[in-house]
PQR file with spaces between the fields and no chain letter, atoms N, CA, C, O and H, PARSE charges and radii, in Angstrom:
ATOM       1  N    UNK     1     -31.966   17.167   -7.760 -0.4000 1.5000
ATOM       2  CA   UNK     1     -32.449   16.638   -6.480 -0.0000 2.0000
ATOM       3  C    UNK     1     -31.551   17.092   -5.315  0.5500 1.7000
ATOM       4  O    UNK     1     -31.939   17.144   -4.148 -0.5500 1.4000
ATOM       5  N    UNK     2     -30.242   17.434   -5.762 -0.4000 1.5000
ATOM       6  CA   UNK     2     -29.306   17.646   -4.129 -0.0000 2.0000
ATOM       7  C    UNK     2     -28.094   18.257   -5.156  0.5500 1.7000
ATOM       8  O    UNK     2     -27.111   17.706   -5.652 -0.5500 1.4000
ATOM       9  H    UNK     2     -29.927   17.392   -6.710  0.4000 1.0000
ATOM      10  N    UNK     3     -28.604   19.617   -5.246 -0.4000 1.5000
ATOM      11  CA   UNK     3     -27.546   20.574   -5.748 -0.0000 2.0000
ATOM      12  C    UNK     3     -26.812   21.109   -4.519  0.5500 1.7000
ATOM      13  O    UNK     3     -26.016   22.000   -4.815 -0.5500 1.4000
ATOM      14  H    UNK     3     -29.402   20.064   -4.843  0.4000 1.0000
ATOM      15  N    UNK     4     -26.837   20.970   -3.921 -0.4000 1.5000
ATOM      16  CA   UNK     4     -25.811   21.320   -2.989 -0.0000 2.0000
ATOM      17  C    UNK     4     -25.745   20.334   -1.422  0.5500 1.7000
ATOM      18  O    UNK     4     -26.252   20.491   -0.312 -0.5500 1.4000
ATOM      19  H    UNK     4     -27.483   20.246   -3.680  0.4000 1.0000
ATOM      20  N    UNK     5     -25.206   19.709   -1.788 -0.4000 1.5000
ATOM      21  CA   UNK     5     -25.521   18.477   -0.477 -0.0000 2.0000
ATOM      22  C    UNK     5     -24.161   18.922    0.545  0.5500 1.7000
ATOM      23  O    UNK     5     -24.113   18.349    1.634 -0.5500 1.4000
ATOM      24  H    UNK     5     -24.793   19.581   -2.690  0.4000 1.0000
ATOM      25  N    UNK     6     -23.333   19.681    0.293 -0.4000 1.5000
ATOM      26  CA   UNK     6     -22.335   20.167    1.604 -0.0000 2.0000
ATOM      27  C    UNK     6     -21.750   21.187    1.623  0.5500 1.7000
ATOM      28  O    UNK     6     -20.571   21.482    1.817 -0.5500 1.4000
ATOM      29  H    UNK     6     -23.373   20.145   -0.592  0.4000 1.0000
ATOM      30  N    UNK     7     -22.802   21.839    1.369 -0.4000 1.5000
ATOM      31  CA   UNK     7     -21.629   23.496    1.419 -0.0000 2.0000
ATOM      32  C    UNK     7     -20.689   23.913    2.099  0.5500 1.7000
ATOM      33  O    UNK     7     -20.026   24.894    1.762 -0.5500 1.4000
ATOM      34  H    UNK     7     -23.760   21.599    1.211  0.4000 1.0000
ATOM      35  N    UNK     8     -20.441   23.111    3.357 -0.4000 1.5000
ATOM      36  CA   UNK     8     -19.494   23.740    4.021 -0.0000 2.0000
ATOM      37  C    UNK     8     -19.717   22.428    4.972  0.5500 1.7000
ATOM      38  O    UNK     8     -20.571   22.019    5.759 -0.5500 1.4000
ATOM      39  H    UNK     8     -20.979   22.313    3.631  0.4000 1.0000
ATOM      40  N    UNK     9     -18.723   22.092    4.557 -0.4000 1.5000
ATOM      41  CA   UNK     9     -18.130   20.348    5.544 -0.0000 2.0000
ATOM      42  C    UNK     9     -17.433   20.604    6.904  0.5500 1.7000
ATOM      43  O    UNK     9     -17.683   20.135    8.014 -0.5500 1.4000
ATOM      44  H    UNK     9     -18.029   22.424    3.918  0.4000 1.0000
ATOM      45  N    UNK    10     -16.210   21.738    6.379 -0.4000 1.5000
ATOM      46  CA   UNK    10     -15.588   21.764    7.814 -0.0000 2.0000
ATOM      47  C    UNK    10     -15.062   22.932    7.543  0.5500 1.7000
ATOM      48  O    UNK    10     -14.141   23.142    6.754 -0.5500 1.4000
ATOM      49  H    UNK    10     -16.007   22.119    5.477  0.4000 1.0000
ATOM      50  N    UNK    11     -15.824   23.959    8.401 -0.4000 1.5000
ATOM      51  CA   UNK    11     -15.336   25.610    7.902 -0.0000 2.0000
ATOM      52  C    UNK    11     -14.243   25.939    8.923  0.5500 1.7000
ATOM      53  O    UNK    11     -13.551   26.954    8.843 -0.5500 1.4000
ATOM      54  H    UNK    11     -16.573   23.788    9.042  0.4000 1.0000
ATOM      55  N    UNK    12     -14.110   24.843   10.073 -0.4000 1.5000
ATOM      56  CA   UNK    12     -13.004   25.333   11.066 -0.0000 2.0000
ATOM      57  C    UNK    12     -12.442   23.738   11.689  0.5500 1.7000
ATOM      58  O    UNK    12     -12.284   23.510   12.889 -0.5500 1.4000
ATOM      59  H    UNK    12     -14.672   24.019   10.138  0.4000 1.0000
ATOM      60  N    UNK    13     -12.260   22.999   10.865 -0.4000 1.5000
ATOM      61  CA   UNK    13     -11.165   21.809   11.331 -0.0000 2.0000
ATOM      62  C    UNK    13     -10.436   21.828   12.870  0.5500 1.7000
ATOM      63  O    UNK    13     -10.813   21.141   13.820 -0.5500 1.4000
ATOM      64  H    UNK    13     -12.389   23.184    9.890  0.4000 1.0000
ATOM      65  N    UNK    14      -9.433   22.674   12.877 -0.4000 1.5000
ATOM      66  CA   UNK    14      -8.399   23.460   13.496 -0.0000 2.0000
ATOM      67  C    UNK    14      -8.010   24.394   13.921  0.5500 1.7000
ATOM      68  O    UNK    14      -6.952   24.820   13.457 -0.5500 1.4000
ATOM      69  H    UNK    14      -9.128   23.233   12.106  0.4000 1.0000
ATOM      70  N    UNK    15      -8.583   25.026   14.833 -0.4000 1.5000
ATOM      71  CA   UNK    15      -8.991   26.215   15.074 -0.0000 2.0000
ATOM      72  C    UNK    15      -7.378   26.889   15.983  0.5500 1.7000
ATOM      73  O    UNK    15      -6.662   27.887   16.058 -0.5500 1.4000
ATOM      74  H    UNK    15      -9.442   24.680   15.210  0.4000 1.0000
ATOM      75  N    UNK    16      -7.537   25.516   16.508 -0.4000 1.5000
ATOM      76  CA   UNK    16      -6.129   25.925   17.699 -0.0000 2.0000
ATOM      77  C    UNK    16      -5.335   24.949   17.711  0.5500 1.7000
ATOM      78  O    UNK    16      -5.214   24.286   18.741 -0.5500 1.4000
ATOM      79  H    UNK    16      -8.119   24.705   16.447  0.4000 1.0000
ATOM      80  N    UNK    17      -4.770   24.710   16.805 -0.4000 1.5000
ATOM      81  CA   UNK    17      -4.090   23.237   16.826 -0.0000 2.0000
ATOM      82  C    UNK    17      -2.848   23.147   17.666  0.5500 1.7000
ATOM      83  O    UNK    17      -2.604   21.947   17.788 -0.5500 1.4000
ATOM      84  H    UNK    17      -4.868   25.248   15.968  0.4000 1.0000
ATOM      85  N    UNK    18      -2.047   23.790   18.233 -0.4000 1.5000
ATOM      86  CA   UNK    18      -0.772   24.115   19.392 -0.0000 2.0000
ATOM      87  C    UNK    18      -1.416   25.824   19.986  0.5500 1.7000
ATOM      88  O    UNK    18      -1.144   26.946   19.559 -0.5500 1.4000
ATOM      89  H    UNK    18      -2.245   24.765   18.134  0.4000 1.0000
ATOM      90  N    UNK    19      -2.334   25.388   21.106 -0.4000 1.5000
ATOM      91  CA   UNK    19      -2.514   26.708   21.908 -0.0000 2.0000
ATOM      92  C    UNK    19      -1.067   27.025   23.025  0.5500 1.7000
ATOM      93  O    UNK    19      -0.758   28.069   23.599 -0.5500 1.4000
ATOM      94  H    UNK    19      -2.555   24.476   21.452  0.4000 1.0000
ATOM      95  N    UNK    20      -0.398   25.687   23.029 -0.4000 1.5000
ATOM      96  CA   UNK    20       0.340   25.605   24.149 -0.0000 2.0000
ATOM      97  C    UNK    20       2.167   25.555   23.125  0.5500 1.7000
ATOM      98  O    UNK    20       3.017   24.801   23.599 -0.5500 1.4000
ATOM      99  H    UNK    20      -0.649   24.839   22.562  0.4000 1.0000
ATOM     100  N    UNK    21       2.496   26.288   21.974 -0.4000 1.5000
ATOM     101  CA   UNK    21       3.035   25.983   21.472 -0.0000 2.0000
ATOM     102  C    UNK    21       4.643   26.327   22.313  0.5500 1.7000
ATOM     103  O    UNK    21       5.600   25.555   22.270 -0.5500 1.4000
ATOM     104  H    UNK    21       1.806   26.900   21.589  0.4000 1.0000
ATOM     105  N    UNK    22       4.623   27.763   23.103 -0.4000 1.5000
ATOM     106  CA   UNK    22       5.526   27.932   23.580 -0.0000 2.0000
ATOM     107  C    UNK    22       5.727   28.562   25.358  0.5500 1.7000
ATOM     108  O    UNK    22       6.238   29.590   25.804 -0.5500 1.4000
ATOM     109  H    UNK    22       3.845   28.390   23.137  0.4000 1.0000
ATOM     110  N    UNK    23       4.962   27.222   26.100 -0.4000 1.5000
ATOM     111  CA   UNK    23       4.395   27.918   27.266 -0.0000 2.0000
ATOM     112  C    UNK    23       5.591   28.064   28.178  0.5500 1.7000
ATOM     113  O    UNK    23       5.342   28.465   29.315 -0.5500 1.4000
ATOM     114  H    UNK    23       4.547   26.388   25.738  0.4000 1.0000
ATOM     115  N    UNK    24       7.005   27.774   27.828 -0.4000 1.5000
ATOM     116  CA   UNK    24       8.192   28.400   28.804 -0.0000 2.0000
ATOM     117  C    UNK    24       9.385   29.023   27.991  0.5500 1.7000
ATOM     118  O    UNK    24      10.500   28.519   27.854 -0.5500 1.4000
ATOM     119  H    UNK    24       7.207   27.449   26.904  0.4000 1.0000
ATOM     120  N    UNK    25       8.977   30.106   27.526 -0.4000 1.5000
ATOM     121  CA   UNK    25       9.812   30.795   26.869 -0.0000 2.0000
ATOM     122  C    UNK    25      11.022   31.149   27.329  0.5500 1.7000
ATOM     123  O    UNK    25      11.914   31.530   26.571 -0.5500 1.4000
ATOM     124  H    UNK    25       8.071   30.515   27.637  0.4000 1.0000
ATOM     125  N    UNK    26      11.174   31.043   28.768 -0.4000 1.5000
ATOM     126  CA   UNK    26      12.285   32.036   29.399 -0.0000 2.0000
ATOM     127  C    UNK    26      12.233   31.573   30.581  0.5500 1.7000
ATOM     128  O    UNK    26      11.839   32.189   31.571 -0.5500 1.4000
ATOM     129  H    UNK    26      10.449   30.734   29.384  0.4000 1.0000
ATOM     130  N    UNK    27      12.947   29.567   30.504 -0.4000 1.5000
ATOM     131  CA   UNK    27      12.541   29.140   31.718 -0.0000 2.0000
ATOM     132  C    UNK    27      13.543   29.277   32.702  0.5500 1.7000
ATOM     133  O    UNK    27      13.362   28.611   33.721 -0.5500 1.4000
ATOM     134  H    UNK    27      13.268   29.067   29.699  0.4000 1.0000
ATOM     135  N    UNK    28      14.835   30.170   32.630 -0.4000 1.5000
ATOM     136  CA   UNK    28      15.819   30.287   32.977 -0.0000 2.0000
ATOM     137  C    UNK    28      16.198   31.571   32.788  0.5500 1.7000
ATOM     138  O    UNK    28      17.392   31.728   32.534 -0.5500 1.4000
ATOM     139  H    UNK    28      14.982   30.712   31.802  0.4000 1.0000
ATOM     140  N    UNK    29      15.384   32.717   32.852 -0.4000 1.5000
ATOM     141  CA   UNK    29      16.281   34.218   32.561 -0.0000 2.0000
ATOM     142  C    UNK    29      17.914   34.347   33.667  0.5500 1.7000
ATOM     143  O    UNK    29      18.888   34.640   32.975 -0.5500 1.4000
ATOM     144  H    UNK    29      14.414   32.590   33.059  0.4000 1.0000
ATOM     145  N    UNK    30      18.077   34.254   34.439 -0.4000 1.5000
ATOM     146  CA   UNK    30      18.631   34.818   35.102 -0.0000 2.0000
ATOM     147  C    UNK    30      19.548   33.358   35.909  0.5500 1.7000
ATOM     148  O    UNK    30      19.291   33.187   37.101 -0.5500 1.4000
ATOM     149  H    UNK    30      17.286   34.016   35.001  0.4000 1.0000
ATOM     150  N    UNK    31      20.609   32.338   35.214 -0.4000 1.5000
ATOM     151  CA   UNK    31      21.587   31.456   35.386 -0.0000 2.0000
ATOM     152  C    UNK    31      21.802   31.979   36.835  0.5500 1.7000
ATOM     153  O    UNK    31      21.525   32.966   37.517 -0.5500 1.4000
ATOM     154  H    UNK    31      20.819   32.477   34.246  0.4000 1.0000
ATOM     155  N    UNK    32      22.543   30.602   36.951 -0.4000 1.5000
ATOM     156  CA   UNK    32      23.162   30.770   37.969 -0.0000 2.0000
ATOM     157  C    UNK    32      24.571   31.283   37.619  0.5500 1.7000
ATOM     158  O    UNK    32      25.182   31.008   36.587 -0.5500 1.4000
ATOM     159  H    UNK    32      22.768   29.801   36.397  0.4000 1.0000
ATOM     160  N    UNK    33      25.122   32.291   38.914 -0.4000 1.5000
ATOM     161  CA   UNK    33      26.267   32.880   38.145 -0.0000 2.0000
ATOM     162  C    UNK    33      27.163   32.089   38.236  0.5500 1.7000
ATOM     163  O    UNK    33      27.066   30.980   38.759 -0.5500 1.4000
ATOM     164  H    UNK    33      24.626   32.513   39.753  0.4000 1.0000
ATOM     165  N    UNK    34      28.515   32.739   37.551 -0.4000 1.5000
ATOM     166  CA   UNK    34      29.705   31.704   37.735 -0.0000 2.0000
ATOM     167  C    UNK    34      30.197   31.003   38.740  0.5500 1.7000
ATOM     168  O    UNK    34      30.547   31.742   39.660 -0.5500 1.4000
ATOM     169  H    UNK    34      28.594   33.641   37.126  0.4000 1.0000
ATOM     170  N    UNK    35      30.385   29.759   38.963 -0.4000 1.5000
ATOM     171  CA   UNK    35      30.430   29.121   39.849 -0.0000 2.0000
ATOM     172  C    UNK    35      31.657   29.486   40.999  0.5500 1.7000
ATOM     173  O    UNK    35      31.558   29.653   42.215 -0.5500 1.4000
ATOM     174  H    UNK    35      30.101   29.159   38.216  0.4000 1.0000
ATOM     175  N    UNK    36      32.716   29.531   40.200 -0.4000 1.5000
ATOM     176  CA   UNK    36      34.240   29.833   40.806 -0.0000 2.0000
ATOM     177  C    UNK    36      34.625   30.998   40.200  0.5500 1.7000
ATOM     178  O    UNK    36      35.021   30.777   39.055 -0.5500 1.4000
ATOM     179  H    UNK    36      32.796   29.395   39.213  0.4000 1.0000
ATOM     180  N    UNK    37      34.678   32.529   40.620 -0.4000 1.5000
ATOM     181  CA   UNK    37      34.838   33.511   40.007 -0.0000 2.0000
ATOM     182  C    UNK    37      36.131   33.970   39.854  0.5500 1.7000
ATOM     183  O    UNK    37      36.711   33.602   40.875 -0.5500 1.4000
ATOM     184  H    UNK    37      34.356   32.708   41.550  0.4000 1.0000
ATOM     185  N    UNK    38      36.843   34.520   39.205 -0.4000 1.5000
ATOM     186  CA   UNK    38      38.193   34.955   39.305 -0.0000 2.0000
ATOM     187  C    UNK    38      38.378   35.577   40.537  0.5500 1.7000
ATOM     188  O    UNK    38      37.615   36.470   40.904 -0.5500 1.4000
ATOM     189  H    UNK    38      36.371   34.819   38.375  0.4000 1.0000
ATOM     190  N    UNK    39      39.564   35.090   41.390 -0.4000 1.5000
ATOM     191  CA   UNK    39      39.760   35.760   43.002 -0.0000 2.0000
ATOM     192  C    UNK    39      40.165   37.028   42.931  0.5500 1.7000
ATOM     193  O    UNK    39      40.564   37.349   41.811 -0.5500 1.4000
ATOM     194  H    UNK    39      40.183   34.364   41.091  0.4000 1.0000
ATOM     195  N    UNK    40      40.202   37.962   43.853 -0.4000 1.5000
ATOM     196  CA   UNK    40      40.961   39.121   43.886 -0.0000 2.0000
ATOM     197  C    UNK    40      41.887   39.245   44.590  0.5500 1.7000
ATOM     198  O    UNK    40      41.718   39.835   45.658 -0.5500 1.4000
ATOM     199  H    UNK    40      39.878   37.702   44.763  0.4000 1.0000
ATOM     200  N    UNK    41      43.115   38.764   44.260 -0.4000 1.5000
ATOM     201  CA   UNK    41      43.881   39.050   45.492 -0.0000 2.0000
ATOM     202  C    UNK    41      44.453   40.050   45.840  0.5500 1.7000
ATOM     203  O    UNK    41      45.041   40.081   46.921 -0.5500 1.4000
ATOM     204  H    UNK    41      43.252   38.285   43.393  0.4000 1.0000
């Protein structure tokens, strides 16, 4: 009567589960430089 009642329940659950996994990779390239630098006298 119901040989096959769900062939396919959930063929994509999760498709994108963290689209946003690493959206500031490099939120700081370029520090601020040294604050107090060695003087030259």
């Amino acid at each position: 009567p119901n040989p096959n009642p769900n062939p396919n329940p959930n063929p994509n659950p999760n498709p994108n589960p963290n689209p946003n996994l690493n959206p500031n990779p490099n939120p700081n390239p370029h520090p601020t430089p040294h604050p107090n630098p060695i003087p030259n006298p």
